[in-house]
Each structure stands twice: as structure tokens, then as C-alpha cells.
C-alpha positions in Angstrom: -15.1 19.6 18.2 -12.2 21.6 17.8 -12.4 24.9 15.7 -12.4 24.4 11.6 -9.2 24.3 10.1 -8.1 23.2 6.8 -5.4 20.5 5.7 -3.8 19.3 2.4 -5.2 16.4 0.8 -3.0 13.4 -1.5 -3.7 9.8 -2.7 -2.3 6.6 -1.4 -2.6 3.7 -4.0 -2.0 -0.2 -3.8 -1.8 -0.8 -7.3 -5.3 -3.0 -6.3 -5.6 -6.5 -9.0 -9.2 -6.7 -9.5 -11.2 -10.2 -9.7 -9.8 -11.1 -13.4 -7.4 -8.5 -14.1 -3.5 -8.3 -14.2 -0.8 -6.0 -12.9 -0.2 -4.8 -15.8 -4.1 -3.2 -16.0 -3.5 -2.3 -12.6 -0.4 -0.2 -13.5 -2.4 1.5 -16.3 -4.7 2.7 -13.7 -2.1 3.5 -10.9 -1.0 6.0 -13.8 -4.2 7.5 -14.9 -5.3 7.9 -11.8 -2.2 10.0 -10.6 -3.1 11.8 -13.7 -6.4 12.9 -12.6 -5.2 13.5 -8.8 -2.5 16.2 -10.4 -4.9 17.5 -12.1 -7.5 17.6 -9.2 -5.2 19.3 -7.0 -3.9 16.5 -5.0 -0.4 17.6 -3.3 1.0 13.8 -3.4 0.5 10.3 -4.5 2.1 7.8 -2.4 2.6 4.1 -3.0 3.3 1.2 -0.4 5.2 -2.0 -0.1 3.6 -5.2 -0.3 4.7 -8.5 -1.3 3.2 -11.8 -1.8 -0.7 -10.3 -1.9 -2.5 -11.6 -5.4 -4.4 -8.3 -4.8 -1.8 -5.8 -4.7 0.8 -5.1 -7.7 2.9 -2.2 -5.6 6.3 -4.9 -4.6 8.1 -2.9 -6.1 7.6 0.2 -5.2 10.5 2.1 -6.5 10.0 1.0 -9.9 6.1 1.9 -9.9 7.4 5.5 -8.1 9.3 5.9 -11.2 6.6 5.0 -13.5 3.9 7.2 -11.8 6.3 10.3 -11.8 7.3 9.9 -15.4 3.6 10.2 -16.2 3.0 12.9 -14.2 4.7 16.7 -14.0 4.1 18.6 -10.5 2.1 16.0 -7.9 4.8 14.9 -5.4 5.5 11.2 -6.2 6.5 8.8 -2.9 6.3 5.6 -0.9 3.7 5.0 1.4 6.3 3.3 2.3 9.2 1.4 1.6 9.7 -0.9 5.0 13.3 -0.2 5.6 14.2 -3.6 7.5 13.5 -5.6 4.4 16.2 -3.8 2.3 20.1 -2.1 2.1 20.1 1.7 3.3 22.3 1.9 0.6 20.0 0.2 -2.4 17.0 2.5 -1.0 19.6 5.8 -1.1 20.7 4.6 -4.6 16.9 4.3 -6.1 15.6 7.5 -4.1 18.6 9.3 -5.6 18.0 8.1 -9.0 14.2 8.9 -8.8 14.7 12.7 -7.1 17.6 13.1 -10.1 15.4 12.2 -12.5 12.6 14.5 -10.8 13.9 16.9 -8.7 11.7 17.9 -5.7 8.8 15.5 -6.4 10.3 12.7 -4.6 9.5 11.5 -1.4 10.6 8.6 0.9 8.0 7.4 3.5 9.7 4.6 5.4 7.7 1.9 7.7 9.2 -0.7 9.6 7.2 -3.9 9.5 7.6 -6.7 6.9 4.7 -5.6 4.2 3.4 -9.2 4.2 3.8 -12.3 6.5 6.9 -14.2 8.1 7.6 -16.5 5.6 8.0 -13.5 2.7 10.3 -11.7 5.4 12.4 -15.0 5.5 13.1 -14.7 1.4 13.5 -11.1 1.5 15.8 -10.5 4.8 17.7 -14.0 4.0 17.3 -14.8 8.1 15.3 -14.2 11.0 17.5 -11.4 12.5 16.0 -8.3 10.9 12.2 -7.9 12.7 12.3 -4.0 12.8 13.8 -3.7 15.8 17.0 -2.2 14.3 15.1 0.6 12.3 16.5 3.4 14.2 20.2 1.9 13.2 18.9 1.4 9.9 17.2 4.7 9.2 20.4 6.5 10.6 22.6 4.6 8.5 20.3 5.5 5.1 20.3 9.2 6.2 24.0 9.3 6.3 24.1 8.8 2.6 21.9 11.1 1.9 24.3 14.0 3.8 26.3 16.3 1.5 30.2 16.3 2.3 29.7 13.3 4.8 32.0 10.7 5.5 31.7 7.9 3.4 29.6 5.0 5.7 31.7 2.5 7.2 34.3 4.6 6.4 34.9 3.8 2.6 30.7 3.7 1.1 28.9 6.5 -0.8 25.7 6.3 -2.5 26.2 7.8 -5.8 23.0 8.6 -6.9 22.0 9.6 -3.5 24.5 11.8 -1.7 23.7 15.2 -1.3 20.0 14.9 -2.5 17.4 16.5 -0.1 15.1 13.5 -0.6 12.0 14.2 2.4 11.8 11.8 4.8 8.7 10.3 6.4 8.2 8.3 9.3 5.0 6.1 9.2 3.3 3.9 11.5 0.5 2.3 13.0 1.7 2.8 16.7 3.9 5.1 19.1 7.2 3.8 17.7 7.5 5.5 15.2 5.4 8.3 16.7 8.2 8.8 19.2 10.9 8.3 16.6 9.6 10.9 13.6 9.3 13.4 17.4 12.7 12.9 18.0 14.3 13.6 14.7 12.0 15.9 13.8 11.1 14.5 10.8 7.2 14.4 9.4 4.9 11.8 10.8 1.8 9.5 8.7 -0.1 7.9 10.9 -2.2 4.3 9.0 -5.4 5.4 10.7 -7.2 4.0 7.8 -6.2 0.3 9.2 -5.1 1.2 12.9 -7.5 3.7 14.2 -7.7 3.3 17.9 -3.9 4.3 18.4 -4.8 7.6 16.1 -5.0 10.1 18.8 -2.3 8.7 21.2 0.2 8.6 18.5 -0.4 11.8 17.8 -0.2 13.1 21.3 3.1 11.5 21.5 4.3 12.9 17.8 3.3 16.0 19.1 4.5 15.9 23.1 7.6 15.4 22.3 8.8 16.6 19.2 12.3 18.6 18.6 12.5 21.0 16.0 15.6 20.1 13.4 16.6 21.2 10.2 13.9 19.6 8.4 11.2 20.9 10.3 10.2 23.7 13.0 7.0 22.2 14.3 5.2 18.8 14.2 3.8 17.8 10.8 0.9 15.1 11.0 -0.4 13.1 8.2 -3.1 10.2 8.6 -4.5 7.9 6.5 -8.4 7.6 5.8 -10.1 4.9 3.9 -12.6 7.0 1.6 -15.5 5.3 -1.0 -17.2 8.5 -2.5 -20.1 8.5 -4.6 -23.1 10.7 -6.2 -25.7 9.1 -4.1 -25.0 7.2 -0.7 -26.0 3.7 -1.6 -23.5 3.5 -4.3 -20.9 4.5 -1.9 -21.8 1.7 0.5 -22.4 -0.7 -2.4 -18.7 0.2 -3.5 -17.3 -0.3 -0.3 -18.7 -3.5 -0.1 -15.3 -4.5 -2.2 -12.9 -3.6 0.2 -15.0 -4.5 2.5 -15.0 -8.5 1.1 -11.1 -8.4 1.0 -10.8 -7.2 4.5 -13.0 -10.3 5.3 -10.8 -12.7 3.0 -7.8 -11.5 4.6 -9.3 -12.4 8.6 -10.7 -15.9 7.2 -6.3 -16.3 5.6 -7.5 -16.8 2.1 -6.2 -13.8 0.1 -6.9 -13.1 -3.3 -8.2 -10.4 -6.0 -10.5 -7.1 -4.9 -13.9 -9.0 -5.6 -16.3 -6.7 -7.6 -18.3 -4.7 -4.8 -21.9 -7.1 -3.6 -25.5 -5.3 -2.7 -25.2 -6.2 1.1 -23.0 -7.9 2.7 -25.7 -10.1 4.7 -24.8 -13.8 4.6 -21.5 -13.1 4.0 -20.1 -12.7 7.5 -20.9 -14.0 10.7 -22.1 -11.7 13.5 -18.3 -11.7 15.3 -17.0 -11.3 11.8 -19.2 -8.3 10.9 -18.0 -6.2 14.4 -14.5 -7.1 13.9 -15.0 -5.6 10.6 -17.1 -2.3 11.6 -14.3 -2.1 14.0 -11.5 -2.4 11.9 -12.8 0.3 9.5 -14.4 2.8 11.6 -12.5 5.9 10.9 -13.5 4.7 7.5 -16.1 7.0 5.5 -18.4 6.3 3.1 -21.3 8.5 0.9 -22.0 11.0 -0.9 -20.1 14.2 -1.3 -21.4 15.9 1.3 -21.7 13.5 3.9 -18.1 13.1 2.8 -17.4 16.7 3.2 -19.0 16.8 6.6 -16.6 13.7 7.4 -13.4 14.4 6.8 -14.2 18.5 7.9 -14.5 16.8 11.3 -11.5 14.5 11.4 -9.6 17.4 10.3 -10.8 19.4 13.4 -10.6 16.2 15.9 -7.1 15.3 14.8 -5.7 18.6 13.7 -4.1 16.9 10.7 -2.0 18.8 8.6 -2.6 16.7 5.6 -5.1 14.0 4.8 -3.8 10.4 2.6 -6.7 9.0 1.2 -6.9 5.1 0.0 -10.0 3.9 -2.0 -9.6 0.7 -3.1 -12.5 0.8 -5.4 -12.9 -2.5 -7.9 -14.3 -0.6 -10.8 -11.7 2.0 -12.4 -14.4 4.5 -13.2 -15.9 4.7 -10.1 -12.3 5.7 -8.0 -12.0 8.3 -10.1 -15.1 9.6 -9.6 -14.5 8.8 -5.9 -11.4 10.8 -6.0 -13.4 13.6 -7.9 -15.8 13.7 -5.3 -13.3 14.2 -2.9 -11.4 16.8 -4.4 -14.5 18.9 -4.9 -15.0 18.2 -0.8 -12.1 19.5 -0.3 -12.3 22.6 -1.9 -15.7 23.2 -0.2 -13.8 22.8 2.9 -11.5 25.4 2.2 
């Protein structure tokens, strides 16, 4: 293990719709809880893109960005991310200018470049079957043009207005070396989705890292990665709790999506023997326990990956019991110096 270091932590949140709730609860929550993370000393609180998932209330993500940083006062508010080939350059450097004007340097714009949901959702929201992600580096170029000050209009005659001359970050994300590469040649910060891709962790990071070029927005590489975190006073609760996400993961293999179920005491009968390792697989950067076992956790991943920053996700069915997750973290964190 590599020697200890330290790293930032922030929150990624999916807006989760429990068993028998509504997205309007969920919102509620979304909000309190970035209410506790500011408080707790969270650096950011990042929401993603999904669409046509009963269990997740984040579609629109701009508007919920907006929400969440009109509720807040100093945690950085972002997308975790907005995927860029299901929308206009243009209507994403409109609504991040209008959210950094309305809160100036606590915006941030995370981009990804895969649907958010399945094939026939991509239809409805790219109106064809032209736009798979494979024209992201056009696309991101295109949306950082009207974010440049002075710059010719785009296409010669278009100017985002909110939008133009904002220094609104941008992240690259991703869940493989594409975007790796990409964020390394622009020189722009890199979040890796460890906590649903882990085995491509440490090669996209060799490549982020390999071959990065400083530019005006950074000097060096600048790593984030996602980890999946259930956090409780006593180690059983933990693995009870994760026993929610858990459930959904396995909803989502058999197609049948729905609601986070409420968390089950074990998990036996519930999946079969190939769907229990594809699961273990799936989540094993995940971590689960008490605060020190958590502690001891994420201290290591810190020092294997040299992340600069750590993005934790809990999806947690009970509201009480992610805060206290998040609580638990927090306190880890400062332990870990």
C-alpha cells in the first residue's frame, strides 16, 4: 500500500424514490441532506442524470441543481453528470450560466456521455438514432466555446447569453478510458464511477494520468472516483442497510425496475448463487460498516488510487439512517486527516 495521503470528500445523490414515496419526498431529502453535508464539511454535492427509472427523481438535473444550491450557501452544487449527447450545447451553457449567475462559484458541470437510461428513452430524448456518444468530443467542444469570453459567436452568429464568459468547471466522467483519455488531453478534471465500474478503476487512471497536458484549467491531473458507502454505528446495521441497494441492483439484472425496497435481514433466498457473485462483483469497491471499518476503508482506497477527492453515493431507503451514514463518514474523514 502506498504511503497515507489525504483527499477531499463530497456527496453524489440520485434523488432515490423509496418503496411508497414520491419525488416530491425525495426532493425534501435531496435538500436536507445537502444541508447536513455543508454543514459536515463536504466540499460538493453532485447530482446525475437519469430518466425513465421509478427509483430515481434526478431527470432533471439542472432544475434539482438549482433547488439544492438555493438551499444551501458554500458546498459546491453540480451534475454528476449531465450526459451531453442527450441535449443542445447551447440549452446546457444557458442553464449552467443561469445556475453559476445565480450562485457564483458553487456551480459545477460534470458531463458523461452515455444515454442515462436505455435505448428506447434515448430515442425520445435525441429525436433519432444518430447521437450514441460518439460525437462527445464535437459536442463538448462546441459547449465550451460558449462558455469562452470575447469568442466568436458559434456557427458564426450563436451566443449563450447566460453563459458566455462564466468560468463554469468542467468535469469529465466515466466508467472507461474514453473519457479518461479525453479529460488527459484537455486537461480538464476526471471522476471516475468506480462505485458501479470498478475493474477499469486503476487503468483509467493510469491513462488520465499517463497522458495528461497541463491547460489553463489545470497544472496536474485531478482524479475523483466514486465509492458506494452504507455507514453505520454497528456493522450489522450497515450490511442490513445495504441490503436496499443491494435488492435494486438485483431488480435492475432480473429488468424489472422499481422503488429502493426498504433494506431485508439477509439476502439468502433472494438471489441465486450466479446472481449473488455477479452482485459481490458488481459492488466490490463497495464498503460497508461501522465507522472505523469505514475509516480503515476508504484510508486504503485513498492510498491505492491516489484520489484527490472521494464522491460518495449511499442510497440508503430510510432518510435517517443516510444522514447518519453521511455523519459517520464525515467524522472518518476527519480521523483520516
Amino acid at each position: 500500500m502506498a504511503s497515507t495521503r489525504s483527499a477531499t470528500f463530497s456527496v453524489l445523490d440520485l434523488a432515490s424514490i423509496t418503496e411508497g414515496s414520491t419525488p416530491a419526498v425525495s426532493f425534501r431529502h435531496t435538500l436536507d441532506l445537502a444541508q447536513h453535508a455543508e454543514r459536515w464539511g463536504y466540499n460538493r454535492f453532485w447530482l446525475a442524470e437519469h430518466h425513465g427509472m421509478p427509483g430515481i427523481a434526478s431527470s432533471a438535473t439542472s432544475v434539482l441543481i438549482g433547488h439544492v444550491a438555493g438551499g444551501t450557501s458554500t458546498i459546491r452544487v453540480g451534475s454528476g453528470g449531465i450526459m451531453l449527447p442527450n441535449h443542445a450545447p447551447l440549452v446546457i451553457a444557458e442553464q449552467f450560466g443561469t445556475l453559476e449567475s445565480l450562485y457564483p462559484n458553487r456551480i459545477d458541470l460534470g458531463l458523461g456521455r452515455a444515454p442515462g437510461s436505455d435505448q428506447a428513452v434515448s430515442r425520445v430524448l435525441r429525436r433519432g438514432l444518430g447521437a450514441g456518444g460518439e460525437d462527445f468530443p464535437e459536442l463538448l467542444s462546441e459547449l465550451r466555446a460558449f462558455f469562452k469570453p470575447n469568442s466568436a459567436p458559434v456557427n458564426g452568429i450563436v451566443r449563450a447569453i447566460p453563459g458566455e464568459g462564466l468560468d463554469v468547471p468542467i468535469w469529465l466522467l466515466g466508467s472507461s478510458g474514453f473519457s479518461a483519455q479525453l479529460a488527459a488531453q484537455l486537461g480538464l478534471p476526471f471522476s471516475f464511477a468506480s462505485h458501479f465500474a470498478p475493474d477499469y478503476l486503476m487503468p483509467a487512471l493510469e491513462i488520465y494520468r499517463n497522458n495528461f497536458r497541463p491547460s489553463e484549467t489545470l497544472e496536474k491531473p485531478y482524479a475523483m472516483i466514486g465509492v458506494s458507502v452504507t455507514a453505520a454505528d454497528t456493522e450489522r446495521e450497515a450490511k442490513r442497510l445495504a441490503t436496499s441497494q443491494q435488492q435494486a441492483f438485483l431488480n435492475m439484472i432480473r429488468g424489472r425496475f422499481g422503488q429502493l425496497p426498504p433494506p431485508v435481514d439477509s439476502m439468502d433466498g433472494l438471489w441465486s448463487p450466479y446472481e449473488e457473485a455477479a452482485l459481490l462483483r458488481q459492488f466490490g469497491f463497495a464498503v460497508v460498516g461501522d465507522k472505523e471499518q469505514v475509516k480503515n476503508r476508504l484510508q486504503a482506497i485513498i492510498a491505492d488510487t491516489g484520489a484527490d477527492e472521494l464522491i460518495i453515493a449511499s442510497q440508503i431507503y430510510d432518510h435517517q439512517a443516510r444522514l447518519r451514514s453521511y455523519e459517520l463518514i464525515a467524522e472518518a474523514r476527519q480521523e483520516i486527516g
